[in-house]
N, C-alpha and C positions, 0 to 999 in steps of 0.2 A: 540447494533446495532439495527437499526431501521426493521420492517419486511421486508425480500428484497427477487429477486429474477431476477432467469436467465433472461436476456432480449433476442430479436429475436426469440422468440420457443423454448428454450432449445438450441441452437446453439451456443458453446463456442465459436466460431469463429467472431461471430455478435455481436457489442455492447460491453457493461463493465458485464464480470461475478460477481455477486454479492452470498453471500451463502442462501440456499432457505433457512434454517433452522439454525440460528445461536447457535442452543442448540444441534445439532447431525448435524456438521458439517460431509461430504464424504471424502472417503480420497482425493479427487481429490481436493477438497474445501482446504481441511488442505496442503496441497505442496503448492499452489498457494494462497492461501489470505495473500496479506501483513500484517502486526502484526507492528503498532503502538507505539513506548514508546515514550513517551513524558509529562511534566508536564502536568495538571490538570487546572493547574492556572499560567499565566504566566503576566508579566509586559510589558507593550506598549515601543516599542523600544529598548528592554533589549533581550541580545542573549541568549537563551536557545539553547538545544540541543534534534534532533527528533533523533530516529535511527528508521528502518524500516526493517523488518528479513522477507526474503518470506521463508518459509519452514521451520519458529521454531517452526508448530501446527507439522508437519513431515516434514520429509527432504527432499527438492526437488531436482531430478536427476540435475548436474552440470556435464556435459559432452557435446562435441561440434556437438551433435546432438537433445541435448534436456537442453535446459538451458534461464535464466531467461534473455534477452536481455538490458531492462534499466526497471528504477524505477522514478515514477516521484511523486512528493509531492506539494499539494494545501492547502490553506488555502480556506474554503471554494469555488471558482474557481478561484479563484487569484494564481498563478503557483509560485511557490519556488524553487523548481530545477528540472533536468533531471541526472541520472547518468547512462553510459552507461557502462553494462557489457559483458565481454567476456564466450564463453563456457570453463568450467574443467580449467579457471585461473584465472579466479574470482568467489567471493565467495557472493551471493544475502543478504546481508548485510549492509546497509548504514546507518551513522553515521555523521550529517552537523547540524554544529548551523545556525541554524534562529532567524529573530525576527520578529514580527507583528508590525503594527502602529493602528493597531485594530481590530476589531473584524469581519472577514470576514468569518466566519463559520466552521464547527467543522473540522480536520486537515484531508484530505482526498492523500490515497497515491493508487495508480497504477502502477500494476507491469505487464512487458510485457514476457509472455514464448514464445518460435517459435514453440510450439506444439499447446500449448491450451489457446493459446488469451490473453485479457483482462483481469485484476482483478485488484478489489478494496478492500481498507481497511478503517475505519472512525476511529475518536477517536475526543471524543468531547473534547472542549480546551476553557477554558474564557480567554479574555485579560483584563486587568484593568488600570486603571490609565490612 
């Protein structure tokens, strides 16, 4: 990941949380940053498959007072999906083939908590062909 950091003044609330230190990640960081799997390399027009885990750095509370709302996935800022979760009956996990028509930039996912804001996760992705 690229050097990143809290936007608004440290205010999780304002803006997209990014982690200041992606080498000694907080635990506040590790509940909430999305975690990316996805190919490396993928074929123009051809369905691959992203999945997107908020809370496999640790586990993030899933109860209906503190739980992950929706998950949304970009390619560069071109939108791929939204998937909308419930508290303590869904599980912050998501699993959808996509495919690109090119190269819109490296695969960016945002996950939404109702405690603490915004977050992102990046994972860079080439498209060929």
């Amino acid at each position: 990941m690229a050097e990143t950091k809290y936007s608004c003044t440290d205010d999780i609330l304002c803006g997209v949380n990014l982690p200041k230190d992606a080498k000694a990640l907080s635990e506040l960081e590790q509940k909430h940053l999305p975690v990316i799997t996805a190919p490396k390399d993928v074929k123009r027009d051809e369905a691959f498959t992203v999945t997107i885990e908020v809370g496999k750095l640790k586990a993030h509370p899933n109860e209906p007072a503190h739980f992950i709302e929706w998950v949304e996935l970009y390619s560069g800022d071109t939108f791929l999906f939204r998937v909308h979760l419930s508290g303590s009956l869904s599980v912050p996990t998501v699993t959808i083939p996509v495919k690109l028509t090119h190269a819109h930039g490296p695969l960016k996912a945002w996950a939404k908590c109702n405690l603490h804001g915004l977050w992102e996760g990046v994972k860079d992705i080439s498209v060929e062909g």
